[in-house]
C-alpha positions in Angstrom: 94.8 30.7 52.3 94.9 28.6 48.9 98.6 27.8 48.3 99.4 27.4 45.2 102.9 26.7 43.0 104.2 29.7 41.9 107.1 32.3 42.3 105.0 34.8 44.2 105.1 38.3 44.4 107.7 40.9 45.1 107.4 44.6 43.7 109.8 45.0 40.4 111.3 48.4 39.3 108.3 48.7 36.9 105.3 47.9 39.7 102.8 50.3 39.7 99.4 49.8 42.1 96.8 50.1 39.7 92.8 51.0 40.1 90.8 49.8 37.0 87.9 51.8 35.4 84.7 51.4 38.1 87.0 51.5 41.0 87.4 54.9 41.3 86.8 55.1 44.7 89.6 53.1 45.6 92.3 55.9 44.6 93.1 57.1 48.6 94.0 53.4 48.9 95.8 52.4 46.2 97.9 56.1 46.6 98.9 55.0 50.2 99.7 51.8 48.9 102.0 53.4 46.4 103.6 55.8 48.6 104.5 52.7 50.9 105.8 50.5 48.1 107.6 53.9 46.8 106.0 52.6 43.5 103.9 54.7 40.9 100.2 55.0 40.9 98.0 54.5 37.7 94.1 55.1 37.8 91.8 53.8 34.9 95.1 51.4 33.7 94.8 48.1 32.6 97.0 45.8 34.7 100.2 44.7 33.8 102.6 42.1 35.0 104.2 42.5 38.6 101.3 44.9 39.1 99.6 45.5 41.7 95.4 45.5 41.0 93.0 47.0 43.6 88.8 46.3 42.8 86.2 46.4 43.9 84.4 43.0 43.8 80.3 43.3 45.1 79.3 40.0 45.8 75.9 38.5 47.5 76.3 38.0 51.1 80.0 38.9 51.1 80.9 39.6 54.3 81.8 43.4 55.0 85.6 44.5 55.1 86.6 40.9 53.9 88.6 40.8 51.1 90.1 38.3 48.4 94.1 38.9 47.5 95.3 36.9 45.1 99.0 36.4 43.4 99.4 35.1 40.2 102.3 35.3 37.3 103.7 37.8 39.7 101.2 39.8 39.7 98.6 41.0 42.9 94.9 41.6 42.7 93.0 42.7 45.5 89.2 42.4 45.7 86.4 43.4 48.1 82.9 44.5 48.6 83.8 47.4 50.4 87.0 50.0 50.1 87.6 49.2 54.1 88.0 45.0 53.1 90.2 45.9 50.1 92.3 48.4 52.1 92.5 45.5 54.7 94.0 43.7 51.7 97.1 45.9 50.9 98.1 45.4 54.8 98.2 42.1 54.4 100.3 42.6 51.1 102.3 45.3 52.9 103.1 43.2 56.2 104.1 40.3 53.6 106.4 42.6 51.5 108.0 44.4 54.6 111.7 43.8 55.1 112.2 42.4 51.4 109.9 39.6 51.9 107.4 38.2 49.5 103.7 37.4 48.7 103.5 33.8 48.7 101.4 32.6 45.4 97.6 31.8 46.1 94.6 33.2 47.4 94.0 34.7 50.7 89.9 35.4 51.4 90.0 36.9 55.0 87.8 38.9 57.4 86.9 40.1 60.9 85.3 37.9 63.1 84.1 41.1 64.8 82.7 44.7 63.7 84.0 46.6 66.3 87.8 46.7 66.8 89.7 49.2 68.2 91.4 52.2 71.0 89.9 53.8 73.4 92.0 57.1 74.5 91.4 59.2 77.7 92.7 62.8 76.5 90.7 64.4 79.4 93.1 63.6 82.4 96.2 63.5 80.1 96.4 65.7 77.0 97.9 63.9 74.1 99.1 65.7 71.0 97.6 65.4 67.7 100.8 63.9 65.9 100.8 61.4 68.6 97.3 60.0 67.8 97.5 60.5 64.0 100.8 58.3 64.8 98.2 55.9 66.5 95.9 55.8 63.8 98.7 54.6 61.2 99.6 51.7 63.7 95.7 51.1 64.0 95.2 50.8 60.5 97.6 48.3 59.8 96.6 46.1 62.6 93.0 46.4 60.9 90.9 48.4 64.0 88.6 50.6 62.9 87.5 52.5 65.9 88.8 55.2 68.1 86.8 56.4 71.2 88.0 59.9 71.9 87.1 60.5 75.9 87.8 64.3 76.5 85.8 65.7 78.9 86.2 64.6 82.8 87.1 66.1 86.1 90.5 66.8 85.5 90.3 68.8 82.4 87.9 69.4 78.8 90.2 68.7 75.5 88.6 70.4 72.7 88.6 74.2 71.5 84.6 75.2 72.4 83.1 78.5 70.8 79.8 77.7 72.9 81.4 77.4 76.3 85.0 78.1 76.0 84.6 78.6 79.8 84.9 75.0 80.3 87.9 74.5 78.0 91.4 73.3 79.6 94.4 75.1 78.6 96.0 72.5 77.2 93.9 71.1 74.3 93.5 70.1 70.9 92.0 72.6 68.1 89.2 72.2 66.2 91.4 72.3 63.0 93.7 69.7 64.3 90.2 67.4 65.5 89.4 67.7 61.8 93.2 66.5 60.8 92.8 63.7 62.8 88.8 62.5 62.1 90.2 63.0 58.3 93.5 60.8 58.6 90.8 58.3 60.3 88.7 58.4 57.6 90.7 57.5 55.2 92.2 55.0 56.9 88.8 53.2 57.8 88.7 54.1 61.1 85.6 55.9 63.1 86.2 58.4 65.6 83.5 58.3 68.1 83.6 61.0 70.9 82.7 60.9 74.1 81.7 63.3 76.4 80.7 61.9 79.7 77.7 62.8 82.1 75.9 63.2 84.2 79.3 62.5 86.1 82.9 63.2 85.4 81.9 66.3 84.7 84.2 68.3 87.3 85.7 70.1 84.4 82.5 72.2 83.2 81.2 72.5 86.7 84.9 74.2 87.8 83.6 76.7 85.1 79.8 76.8 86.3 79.6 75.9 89.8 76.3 76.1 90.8 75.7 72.8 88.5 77.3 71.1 91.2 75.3 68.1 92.7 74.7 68.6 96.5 73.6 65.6 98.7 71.2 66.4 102.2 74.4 67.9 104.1 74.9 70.2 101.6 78.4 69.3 100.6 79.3 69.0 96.8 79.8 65.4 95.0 82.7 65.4 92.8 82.0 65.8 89.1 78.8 64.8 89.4 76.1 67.4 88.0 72.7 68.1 89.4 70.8 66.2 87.1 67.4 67.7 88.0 69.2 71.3 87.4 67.5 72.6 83.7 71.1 74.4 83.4 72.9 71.7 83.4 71.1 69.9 80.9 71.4 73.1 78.7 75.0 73.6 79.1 75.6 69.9 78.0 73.4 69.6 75.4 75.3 73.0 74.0 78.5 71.2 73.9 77.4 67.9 72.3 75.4 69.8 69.1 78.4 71.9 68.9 80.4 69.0 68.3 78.1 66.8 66.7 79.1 67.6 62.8 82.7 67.9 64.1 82.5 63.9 64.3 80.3 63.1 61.4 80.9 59.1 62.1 77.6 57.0 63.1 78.3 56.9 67.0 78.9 58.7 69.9 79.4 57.6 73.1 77.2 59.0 76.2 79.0 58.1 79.4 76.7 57.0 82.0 79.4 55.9 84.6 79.9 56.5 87.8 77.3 58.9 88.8 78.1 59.1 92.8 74.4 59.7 93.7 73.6 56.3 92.4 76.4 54.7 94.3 75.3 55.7 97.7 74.0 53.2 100.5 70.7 55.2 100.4 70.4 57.1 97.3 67.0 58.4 98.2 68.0 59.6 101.9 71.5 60.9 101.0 69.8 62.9 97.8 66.4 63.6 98.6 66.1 66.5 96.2 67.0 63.9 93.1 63.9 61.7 94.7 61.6 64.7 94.8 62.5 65.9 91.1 62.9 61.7 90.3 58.8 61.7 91.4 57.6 64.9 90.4 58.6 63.8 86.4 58.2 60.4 86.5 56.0 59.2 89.0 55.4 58.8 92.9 57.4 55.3 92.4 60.2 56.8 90.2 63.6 56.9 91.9 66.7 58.8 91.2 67.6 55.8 88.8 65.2 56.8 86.4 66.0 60.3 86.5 69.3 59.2 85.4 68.5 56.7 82.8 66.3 59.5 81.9 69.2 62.5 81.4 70.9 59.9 79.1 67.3 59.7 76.9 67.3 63.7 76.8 71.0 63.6 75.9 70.6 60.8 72.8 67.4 63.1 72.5 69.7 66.5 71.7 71.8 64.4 68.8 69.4 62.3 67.2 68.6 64.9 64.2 72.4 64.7 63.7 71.5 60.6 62.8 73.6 59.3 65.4 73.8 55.4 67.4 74.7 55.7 71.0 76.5 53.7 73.5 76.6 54.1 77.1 79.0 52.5 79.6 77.7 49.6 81.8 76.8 51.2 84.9 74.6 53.5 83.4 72.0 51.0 82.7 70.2 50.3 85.7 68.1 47.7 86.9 63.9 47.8 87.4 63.7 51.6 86.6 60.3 52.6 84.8 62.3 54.7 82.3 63.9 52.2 80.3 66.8 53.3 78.0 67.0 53.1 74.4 67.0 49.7 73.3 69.3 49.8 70.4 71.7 52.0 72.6 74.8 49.6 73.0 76.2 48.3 76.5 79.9 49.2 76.6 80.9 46.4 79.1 84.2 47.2 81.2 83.5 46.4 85.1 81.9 44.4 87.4 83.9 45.6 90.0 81.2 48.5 90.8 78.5 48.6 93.6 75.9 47.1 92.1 76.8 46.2 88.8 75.2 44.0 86.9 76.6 40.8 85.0 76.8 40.3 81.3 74.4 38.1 80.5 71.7 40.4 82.0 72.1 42.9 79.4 72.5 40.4 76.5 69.2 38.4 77.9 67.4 41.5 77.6 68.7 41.4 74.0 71.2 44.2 73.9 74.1 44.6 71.7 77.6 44.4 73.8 81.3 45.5 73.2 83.4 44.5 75.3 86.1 46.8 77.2 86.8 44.3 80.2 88.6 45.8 82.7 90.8 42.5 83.9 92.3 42.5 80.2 91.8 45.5 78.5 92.2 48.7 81.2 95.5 50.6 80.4 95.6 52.1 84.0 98.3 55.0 84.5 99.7 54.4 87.5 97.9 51.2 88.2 95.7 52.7 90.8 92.7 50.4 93.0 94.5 47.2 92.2 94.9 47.6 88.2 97.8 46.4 86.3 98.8 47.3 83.1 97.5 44.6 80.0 100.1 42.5 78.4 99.9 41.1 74.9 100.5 37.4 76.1 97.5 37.2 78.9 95.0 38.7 75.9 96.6 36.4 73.7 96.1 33.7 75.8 93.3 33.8 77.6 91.0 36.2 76.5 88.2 36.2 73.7 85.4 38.8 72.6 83.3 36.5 74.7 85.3 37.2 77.8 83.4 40.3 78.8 83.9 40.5 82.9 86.5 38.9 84.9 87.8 35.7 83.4 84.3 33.9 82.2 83.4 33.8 78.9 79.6 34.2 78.5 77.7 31.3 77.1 78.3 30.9 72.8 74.5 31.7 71.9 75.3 35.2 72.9 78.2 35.7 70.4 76.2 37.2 67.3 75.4 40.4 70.2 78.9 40.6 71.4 80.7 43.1 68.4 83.8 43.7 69.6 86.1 45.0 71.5 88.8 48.0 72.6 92.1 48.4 74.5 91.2 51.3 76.8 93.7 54.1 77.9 92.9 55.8 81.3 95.3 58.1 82.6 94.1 58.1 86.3 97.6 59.1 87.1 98.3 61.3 83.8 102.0 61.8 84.8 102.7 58.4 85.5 103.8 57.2 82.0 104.9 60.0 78.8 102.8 59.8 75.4 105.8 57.1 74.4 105.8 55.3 77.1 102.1 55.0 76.7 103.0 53.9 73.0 105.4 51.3 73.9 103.0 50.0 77.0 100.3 49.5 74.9 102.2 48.0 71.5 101.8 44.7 72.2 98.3 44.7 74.2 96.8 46.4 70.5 98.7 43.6 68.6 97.2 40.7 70.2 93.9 42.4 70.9 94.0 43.0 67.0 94.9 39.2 66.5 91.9 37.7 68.8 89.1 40.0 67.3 90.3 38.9 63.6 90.4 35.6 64.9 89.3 34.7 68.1 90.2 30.7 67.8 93.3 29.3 69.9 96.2 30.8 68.1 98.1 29.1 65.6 101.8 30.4 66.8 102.8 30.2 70.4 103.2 33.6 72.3 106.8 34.2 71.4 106.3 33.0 68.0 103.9 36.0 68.1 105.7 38.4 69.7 108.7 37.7 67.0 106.3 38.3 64.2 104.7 41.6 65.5 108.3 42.4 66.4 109.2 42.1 62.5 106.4 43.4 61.1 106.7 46.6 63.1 
């Protein structure tokens, strides 16, 4: 911030949050502002004293979502190359004005040190009503995260109204019409929704519908939420659900899965699934291994959604190691584990240049019920400790591999779905978001001790 003297801002009986002529776009911004402020809103109007002016500002090489606020003669002006910086502007001015405070005088040019910033929320094992996201989505906003990853489809139940497969659908879950209330609060409030529907395991929901999509192993027995991935009807049934949804979540990604496919995590995958080997050789080759045949079902699956445009992510430990199918290399590495058999570190996947976000699971894993030694995040230890670059365990990876590291989400898995209520899960996680919010603006040593922090947050809401 440039400081300068002045009386600052504070909104006057005759306030109004204005968008000037060329700006147009700005008006869902500058009406939420206005509803806020309980102040009038004036399009196309030239600014006034104790006004509040939102712009857009284009600039070479500005950086996007950043944004210039600046208070002079009591009045604000807000500027940015993008509506999502200038709408990161009136939280700024919002958090200042809360509780009768004021906007200092100067100028405040601020943005993200990351892209990516945001929630991730399991609504599979634990349905969530749609109030109580949109209710997240507010508080998202105004901490300035702008992604949601919606995970609602595992073994313990499938979240979304289906007209393609309503077989699979759980009977507690969210409408299509109230998916579109929610992607269109999101929208407006900067925020991308990006959906998840994991395979080729945690799939135990849609194979309780179609069991003979089951995978079996050599003594016949059935893996748990695993599909058979060399079984054409499985691939079908899939790729159904994910077109069907595809224009439901019109933002740029969505996420794959790739985790935690129990064939793969086998002493011997080849001897314990030797129907996966023969179908891994017969498409691939008489050196292919089950390994490519999975790295290969997430290919077919980005396959089914590209003419929808999409960008894909996968997590971690579906990128394996040495196949002959290589995955998609602009598909990004959703790092949250190194605790799996196997798994591979960090730097492996950013040597091989790939584009990271970072979901560590020592930091950022809201467990319910805190099963296999999780606890649940606190807002001091992120605070503290962690930065974008600390992607597994406690390490930061080296600096040259920052500019691939984008970001980051707090993740929400409700292992034990009855463990915590929807607000205790809003309270648990308050605090994590905040200084997870603070770090991936920022991620430089903090300026305000912890409880200085905590105080702060604590005032602002």
């Amino acid at each position: 911030m440039s400081p300068a003297r002045g009386p600052g801002f504070r909104p006057v009986a005759a306030t109004r949050v204005v968008v000037p002529t060329g700006s147009e776009t700005l008006a869902d911004e500058a009406q939420l502002l206005a509803e806020e402020l309980d102040r009038p809103y004036a399009q196309g109007a030239a600014p006034r004293a104790g006004d509040i002016e939102l712009a857009l500002a284009p600039r070479a090489k500005a950086t996007p979502e950043s944004y210039a606020l600046t208070v002079r003669d009591r009045t604000v002006r807000i500027t940015g190359p993008d509506e999502a910086g200038v709408f990161y502007g009136t939280r700024t001015l919002k958090q200042a004005l809360s509780d009768g405070g004021v906007m200092p005088e100067g100028v405040v040019e601020d943005w993200p040190d990351r892209p990516q910033r945001g929630l991730n929320l399991d609504i599979a094992r634990k349905p969530f009503t749609a109030g109580w996201i949109e209710s997240r989505l507010r508080e998202m906003a105004d901490l300035k995260l702008n992604q949601l990853g919606l995970h609602f489809s595992d073994d313990q139940g499938f979240r979304i109204e289906s007209s393609s497969h309503p077989e699979v659908v759980s009977r507690d879950h969210l409408s299509k019409r109230e998916v579109e209330r929610i992607v269109a609060l999101a929208r407006r409030l900067h925020i991308e929704v990006i959906p998840e529907i994991d395979s080729p395991g945690h799939l135990g929901a849609v194979i309780k519908a179609h069991p003979a999509l089951a995978l079996r192993g050599a003594s016949g027995r059935t893996v748990q939420g695993a599909v058979d991935i060399a079984n054409p009807d499985a691939a079908r049934i899939v790729d159904d659900l994910l077109r069907e949804y595809a224009d439901l979540f019109p933002g740029a990604y969505w996420h794959l899965g790739g985790d935690e496919y129990l064939a793969l995590t086998a002493k011997d995958p080849a001897a314990s699934y030797p129907a996966l080997a023969e179908a891994a050789r017969a498409k691939y080759g008489p050196e292919a291994g089950i390994a490519d045949l999975a790295t290969g079902w997430l290919n077919d699956r980005a396959a089914a959604l590209r003419p929808y445009g999409k960008k894909f992510k996968a997590w971690n430990d579906g990128y394996f190691k040495g196949t002959s199918v290589a995955p998609d290399p602009a598909r990004e590495v959703e790092y949250w584990t190194g605790r799996e058999l196997g798994a591979r570190a960090p730097e492996e996947y950013l040597a091989e240049g790939r584009r990271t976000v970072n979901l560590n699971d020592e930091y950022l894993y809201y467990v319910l019920g805190e099963p296999n030694a999780f606890k649940y995040p606190t807002g001091r230890r992120i605070y503290q400790e962690w930065t974008p670059l600390v992607l597994r365990g406690t390490k930061p990876v080296p600096d040259r591999y920052s500019g691939q590291v984008l970001g980051a989400r707090l993740a929400v898995w409700c292992d034990y779905a009855n463990a915590q209520t929807q607000d205790q899960v809003a309270r648990g996680i308050r605090m994590p978001l905040r200084a997870l919010a603070q770090k991936l603006w920022d991620p430089r040593t903090p300026g305000l001790e912890w409880e200085d922090f905590k105080e702060l947050a604590d005032k602002l809401g």
